[in-house]
C-alpha positions as CSV (number, residue, x, y, z in Angstrom):
1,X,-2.8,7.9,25.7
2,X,-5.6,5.4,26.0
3,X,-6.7,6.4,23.1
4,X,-3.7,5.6,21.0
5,X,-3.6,2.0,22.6
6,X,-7.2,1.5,22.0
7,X,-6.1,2.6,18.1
8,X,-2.6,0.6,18.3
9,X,-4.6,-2.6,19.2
10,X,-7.3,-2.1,17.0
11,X,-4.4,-1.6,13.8
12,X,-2.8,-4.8,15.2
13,X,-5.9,-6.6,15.3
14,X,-6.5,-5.9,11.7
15,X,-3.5,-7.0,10.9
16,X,-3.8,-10.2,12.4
17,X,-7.1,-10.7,11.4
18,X,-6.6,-9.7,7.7
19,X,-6.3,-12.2,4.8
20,X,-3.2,-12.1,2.4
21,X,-5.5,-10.0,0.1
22,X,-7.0,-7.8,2.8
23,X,-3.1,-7.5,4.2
24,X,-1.9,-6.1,0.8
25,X,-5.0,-3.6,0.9
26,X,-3.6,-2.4,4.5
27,X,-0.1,-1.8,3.0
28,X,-1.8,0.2,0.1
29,X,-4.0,2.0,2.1
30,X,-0.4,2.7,4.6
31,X,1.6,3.6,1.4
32,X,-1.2,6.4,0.7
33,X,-1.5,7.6,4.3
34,X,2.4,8.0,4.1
35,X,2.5,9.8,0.9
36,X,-0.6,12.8,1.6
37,X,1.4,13.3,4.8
38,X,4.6,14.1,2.8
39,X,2.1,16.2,1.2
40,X,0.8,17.9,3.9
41,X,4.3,18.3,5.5
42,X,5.4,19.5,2.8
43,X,3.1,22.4,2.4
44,X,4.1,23.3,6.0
45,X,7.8,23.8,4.8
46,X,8.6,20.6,7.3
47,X,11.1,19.0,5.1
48,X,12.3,16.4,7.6
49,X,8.8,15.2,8.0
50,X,8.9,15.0,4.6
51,X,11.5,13.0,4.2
52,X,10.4,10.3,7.3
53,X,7.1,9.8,5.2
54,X,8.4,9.5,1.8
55,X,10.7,7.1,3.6
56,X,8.3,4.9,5.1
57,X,6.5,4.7,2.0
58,X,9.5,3.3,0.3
59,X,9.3,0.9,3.2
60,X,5.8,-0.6,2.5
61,X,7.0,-0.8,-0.8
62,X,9.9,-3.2,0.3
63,X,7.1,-5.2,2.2
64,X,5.3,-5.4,-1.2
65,X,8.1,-6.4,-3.1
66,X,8.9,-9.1,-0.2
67,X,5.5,-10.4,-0.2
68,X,5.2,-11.1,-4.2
69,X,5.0,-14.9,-4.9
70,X,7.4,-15.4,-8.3
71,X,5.5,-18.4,-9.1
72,X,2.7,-16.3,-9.9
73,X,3.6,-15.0,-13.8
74,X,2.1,-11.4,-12.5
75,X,4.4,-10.7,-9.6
76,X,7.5,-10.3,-12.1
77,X,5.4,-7.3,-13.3
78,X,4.1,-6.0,-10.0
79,X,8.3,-6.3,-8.9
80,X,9.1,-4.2,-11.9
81,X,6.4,-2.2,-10.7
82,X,7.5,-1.3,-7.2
83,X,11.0,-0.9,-8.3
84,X,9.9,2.3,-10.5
85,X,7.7,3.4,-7.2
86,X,10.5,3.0,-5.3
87,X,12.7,5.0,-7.5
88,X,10.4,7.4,-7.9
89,X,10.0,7.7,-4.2
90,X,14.0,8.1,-3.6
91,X,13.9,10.7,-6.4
92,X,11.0,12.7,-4.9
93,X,13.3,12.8,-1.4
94,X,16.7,13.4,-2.6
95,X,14.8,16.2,-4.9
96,X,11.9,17.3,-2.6
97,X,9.8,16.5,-6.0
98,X,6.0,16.4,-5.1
99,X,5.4,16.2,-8.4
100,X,7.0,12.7,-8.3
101,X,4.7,12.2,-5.0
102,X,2.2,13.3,-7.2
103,X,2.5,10.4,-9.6
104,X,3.3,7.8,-7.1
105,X,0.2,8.3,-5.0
106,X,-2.3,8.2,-8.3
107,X,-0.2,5.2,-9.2
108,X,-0.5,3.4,-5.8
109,X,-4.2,4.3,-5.4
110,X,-4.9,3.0,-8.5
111,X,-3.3,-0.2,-7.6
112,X,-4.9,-0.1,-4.3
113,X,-8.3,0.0,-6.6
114,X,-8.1,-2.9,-8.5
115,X,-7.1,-4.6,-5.7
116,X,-10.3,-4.2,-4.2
117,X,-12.0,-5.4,-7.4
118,X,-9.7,-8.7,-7.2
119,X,-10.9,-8.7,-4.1
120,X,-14.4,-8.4,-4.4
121,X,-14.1,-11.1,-7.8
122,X,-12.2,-13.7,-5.6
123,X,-15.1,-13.8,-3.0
124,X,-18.2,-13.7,-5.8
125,X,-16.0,-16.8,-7.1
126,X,-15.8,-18.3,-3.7
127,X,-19.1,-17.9,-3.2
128,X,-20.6,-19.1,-6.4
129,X,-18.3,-22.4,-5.9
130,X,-19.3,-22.9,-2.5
131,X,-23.1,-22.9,-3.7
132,X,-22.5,-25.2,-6.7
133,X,-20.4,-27.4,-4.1
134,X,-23.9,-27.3,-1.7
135,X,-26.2,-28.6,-4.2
């Protein structure tokens, strides 16, 4: 038990803490999580479980979707984007399709990738501008 609050507060901390670049990398890295343990369920013949993970990934999906600035010409894209995961993600449930599990976890992780090299180019950029602002 002490454990799990220790975890619970860490989790919540790094939410709080986490910048709106690092926050979309904790919904990626969430959506994954979700998605092996439909897997994993799945291979255990645990078909509800299945179903509560497949449905919380859909659900960090949403939070994607809702956190996609339109005024930003990529987020129309991205939103097209998580509509098909989405889909794909009520198909894989209603069907008990890992193959469509399958395809949305490579598809998320590879999202989740460039993310980190957005990430990781935003902060060499930051950096370089704060040392040409220094001189």
């Amino acid at each position: 038990m002490m454990q799990t609050n220790g975890y619970a507060k860490y989790r919540e901390q790094s939410v709080m803490t986490a910048g709106p670049g690092g926050l979309v990398l904790l919904l990626y890295d969430g959506c994954i999580k979700q998605l092996k343990l439909a897997k994993i369920a799945d291979s255990e013949a645990q078909k509800t479980r299945v179903s509560s993970h497949l449905i919380k990934a859909q659900e960090i999906i949403s939070e994607l979707v809702n956190g996609l600035n339109f005024e930003i010409s990529l987020s129309q894209q991205l939103y097209t984007l998580y509509e098909y995961l989405s889909y794909e993600l009520v198909q894989a449930n209603l069907k008990q399709d890992m193959a469509r599990v399958d395809t949305v976890l490579d598809m998320v992780s590879d999202l989740r990738q460039t993310w980190v090299q957005v990430i990781q180019e935003a902060r060499q950029l930051e950096q370089t501008a704060d040392a040409v602002m220094a001189r």
